[in-house]
N, C-alpha and C positions, 0 to 999 in steps of 0.2 A: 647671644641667642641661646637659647635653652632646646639640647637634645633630646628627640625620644628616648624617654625611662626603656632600659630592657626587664622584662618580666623573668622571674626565678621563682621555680617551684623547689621546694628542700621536700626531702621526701626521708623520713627518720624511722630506723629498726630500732622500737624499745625493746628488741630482744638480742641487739647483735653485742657481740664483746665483752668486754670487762668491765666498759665505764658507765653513767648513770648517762641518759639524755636529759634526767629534767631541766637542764640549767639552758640546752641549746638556744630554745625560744628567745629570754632573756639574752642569750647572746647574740643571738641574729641582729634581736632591735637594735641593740646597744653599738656592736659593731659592723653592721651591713651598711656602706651609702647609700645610701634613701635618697638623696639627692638626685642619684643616675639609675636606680633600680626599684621596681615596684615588686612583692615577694609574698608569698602563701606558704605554709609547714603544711603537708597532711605527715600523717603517721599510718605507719604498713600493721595491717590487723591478723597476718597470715601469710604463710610463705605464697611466693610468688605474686605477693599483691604490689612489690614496689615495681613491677613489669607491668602492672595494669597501669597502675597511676602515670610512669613513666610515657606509655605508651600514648593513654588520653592527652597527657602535656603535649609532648611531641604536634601531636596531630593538632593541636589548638594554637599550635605555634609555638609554644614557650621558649624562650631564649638561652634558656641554661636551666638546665636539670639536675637540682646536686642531690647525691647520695649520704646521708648520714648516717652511718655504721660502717661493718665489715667489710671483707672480701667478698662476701655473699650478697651484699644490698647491692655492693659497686658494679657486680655483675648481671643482678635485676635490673638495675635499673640501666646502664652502660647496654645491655644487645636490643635494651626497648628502642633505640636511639642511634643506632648504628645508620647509616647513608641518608639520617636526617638534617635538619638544619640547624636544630639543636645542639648545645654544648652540654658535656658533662662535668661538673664539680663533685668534688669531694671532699667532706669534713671527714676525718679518720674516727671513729669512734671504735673499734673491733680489735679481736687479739691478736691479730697478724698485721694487718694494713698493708700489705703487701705491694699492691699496685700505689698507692700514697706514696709512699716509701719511694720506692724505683720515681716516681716521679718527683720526687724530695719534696715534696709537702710537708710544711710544718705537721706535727703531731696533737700540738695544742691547736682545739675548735677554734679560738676566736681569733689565734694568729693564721688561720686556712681561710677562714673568712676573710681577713684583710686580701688574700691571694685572689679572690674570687674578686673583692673591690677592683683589682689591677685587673680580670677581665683581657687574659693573655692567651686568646687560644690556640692551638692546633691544630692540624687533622692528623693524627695518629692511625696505627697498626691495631689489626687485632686477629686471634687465630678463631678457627673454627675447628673442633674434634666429631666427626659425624656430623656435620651442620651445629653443631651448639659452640656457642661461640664464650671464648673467653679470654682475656685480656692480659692477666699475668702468665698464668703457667698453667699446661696439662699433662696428666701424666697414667703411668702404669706401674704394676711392680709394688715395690715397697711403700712408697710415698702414697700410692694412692689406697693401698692397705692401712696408712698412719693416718690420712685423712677421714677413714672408717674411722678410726678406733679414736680418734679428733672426735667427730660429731659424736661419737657416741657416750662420749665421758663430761660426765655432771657439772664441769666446771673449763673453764676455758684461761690461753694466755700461753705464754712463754714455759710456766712450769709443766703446764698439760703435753707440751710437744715433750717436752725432754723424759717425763716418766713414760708417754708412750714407745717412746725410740729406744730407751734403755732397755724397757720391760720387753718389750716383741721384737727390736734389730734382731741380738745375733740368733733369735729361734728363725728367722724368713730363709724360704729356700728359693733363689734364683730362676728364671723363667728361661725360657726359650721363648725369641720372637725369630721373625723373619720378616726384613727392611726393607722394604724397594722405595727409592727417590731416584733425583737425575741419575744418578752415577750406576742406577744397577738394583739387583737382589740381590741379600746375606744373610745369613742366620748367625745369629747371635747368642750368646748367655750373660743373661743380665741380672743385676739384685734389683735397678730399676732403668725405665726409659722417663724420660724428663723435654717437654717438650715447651722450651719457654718465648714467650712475645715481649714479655720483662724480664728484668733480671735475678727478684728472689722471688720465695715462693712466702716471704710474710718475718716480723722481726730482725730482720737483718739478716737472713739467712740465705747469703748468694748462691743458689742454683744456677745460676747462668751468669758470671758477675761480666761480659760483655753483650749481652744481651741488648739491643736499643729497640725504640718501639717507632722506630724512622726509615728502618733502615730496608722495608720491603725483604725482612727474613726471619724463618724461624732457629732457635736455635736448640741445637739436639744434643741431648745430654746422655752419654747410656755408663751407666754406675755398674761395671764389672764386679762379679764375687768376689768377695774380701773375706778376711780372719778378722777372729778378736786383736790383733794388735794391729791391724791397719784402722779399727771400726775409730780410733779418736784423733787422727789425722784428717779424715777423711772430713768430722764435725770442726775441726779448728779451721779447716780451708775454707766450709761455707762459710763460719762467720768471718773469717780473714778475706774472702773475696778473691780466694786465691783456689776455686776447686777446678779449675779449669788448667789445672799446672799438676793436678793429682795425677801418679801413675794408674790409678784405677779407673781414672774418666776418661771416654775418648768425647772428644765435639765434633759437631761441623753444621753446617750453615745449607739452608734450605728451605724453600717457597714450599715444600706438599711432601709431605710422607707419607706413605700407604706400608702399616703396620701390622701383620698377623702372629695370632697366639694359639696355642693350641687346645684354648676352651676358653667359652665365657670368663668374663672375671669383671675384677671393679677397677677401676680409673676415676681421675680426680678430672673436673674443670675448676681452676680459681678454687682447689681448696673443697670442693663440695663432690662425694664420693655417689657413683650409681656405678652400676651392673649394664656391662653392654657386652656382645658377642665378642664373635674371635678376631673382627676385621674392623681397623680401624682408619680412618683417613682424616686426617689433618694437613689443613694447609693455614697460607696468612692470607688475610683480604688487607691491599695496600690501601690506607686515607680511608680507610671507612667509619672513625669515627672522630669527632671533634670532641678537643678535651683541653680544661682550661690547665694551663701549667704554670709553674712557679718560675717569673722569670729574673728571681734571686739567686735561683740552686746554684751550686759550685758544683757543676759535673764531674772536676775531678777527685770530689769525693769520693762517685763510685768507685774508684781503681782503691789495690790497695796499694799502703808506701811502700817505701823499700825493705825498711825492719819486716815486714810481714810477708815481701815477695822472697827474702832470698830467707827467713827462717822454714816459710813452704818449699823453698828449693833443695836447701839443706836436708829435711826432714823424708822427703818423697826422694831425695838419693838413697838416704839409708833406706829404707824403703826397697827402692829396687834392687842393691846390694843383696839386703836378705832374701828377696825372692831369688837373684839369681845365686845366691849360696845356696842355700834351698835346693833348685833345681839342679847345681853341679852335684851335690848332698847326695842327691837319689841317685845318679849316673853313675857314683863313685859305687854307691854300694852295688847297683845292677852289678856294674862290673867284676866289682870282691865274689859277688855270687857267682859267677861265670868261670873267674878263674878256679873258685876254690870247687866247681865244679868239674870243671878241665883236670884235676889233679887229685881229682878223686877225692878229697880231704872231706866229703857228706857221705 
């Protein structure tokens, strides 16, 4: 007996990322079962148009709504779709694929499509920052200062993050917020606050490398002021999956933060930078959306081994060795000054 076909709408950014979409079409045919699935492409003409299309699908029923491009399509089209019945797909076509990634989605199109054939889905986490909601990561501070100067720069990818972070890291000067979740209010000094539903923020770059998107929590990252010599431990741990071991991160786990600053500024959702006041509130909404996942992944990918937990371990001792030599460093002189003032010798 022969099942109802589910309907799939691909919804494609020929402007997101690195790579070309021409070929996608052809790959759809070639690789999509047809067999068990009926499927339309449109193509998005204008920011925020994969939110319309998404939106229309939704409401017409469609059965799975996949996003082809970026961080940024995945999020147009992902909150058009949120506590519908709809699932979401993803082919990765973008310079980050960030949420792909976290949910180990092949990287080659045609092998994500097979993923989509298997038609595995879940109902997944997702946060909201002021009501806007986003899927990997949000944030403040630096990060979302680099996702400015991200969109802003003529070319995109893995090289673009890294000239950015070189060029503007050590000139950024740390903020002052003040925290309040369950446990209370605090004020803080931070270089950034990081507030992830997944675990990087794009490329393999763990912001949050325990992060799950099951788990009914968000997870809170705040990146203490650091020197030029802590600034390339601090890039070895994200990509090692080990920044959560960094003496300059503190974590912790939480349904809703209510975050103030002490002036407007910019923050990131998924990567896409705006300008919003001084008070910000983020929480997670649990199961709100359905998302098709890979159920090949080897989860414990995301961890890192051993060679790379105990060379972060290693490395963030020395680390706090020198801050606290450092810190005895000044006490000692205070002191030299004290006595050699006691004894008249100035």
């Amino acid at each position: 007996m022969n099942s109802v076909k589910r309907n799939i709408v691909f919804i494609t950014n020929p402007k997101s990322g690195t790579s070309t979409k021409g070929e996608i079409p052809e790959l759809i045919e070639k690789r999509l079962d047809t067999s068990r699935f009926n499927y339309s492409i449109v193509q998005t003409e204008r920011a925020g148009h994969a939110t319309e299309l998404a939106t229309n699908a939704a409401k017409e029923g469609v059965d799975i709504i996949v996003a082809v491009g970026g961080d940024g399509t995945v999020n147009e089209v992902a909150k058009a779709i949120t506590h519908t019945s709809s699932a979401l797909g993803i082919i990765p076509c973008g310079s980050g694929n960030g949420l792909a990634r976290h949910l180990m989605l092949p990287m080659e199109p045609g092998r994500a499509v097979e993923i989509i054939n298997e038609c595995v889905i879940h109902p997944l986490d997702y946060g909201t920052i002021n009501n806007m909601p986003f899927f990997c990561t949000c944030g403040m501070g630096f990060d979302a200062f680099i996702s400015k100067k991200f969109a802003e720069a003529g070319k995109r990818g893995l090289i673009t993050y890294a000239e950015n972070v070189l060029m503007e890291g050590l000139k950024y000067k740390p903020e002052t917020y003040e925290i309040e979740d369950e446990n209370g209010v605090r004020t803080i000094d931070a270089y950034l606050i990081s507030v992830a539903n997944a675990s990087q923020y794009g490329n393999n770059a763990y912001i949050a490398p325990q992060a799950s998107m099951s788990d009914g929590m968000l997870d809170v990252i705040i990146m203490e002021p650091f020197d030029i010599i802590g600034a390339p431990q601090i890039s070895i741990d994200m990509f090692n999956k080990t920044l959560d071991k960094n003496s300059k991160i503190r974590t912790f786990r939480t349904k809703r933060i209510h975050i103030k600053r002490s002036k407007p500024g910019l923050i990131h959702y998924d990567g896409d930078p705006i300008t919003t006041g001084e008070d910000l509130e983020i929480a997670i909404q649990e199961k709100g959306i359905n998302v098709i996942v890979n159920p090949f992944a080897d989860k414990t990918q995301r961890q890192p081994n051993m060679v790379q937990t105990a060379l972060s371990t290693f490395f963030n001792e020395l680390n706090i060795l020198r801050d606290n030599l450092s810190k005895q460093g000044m006490k000692v002189q205070e002191l030299n000054k004290m006595i050699i003032k006691r004894l008249n010798l100035q």
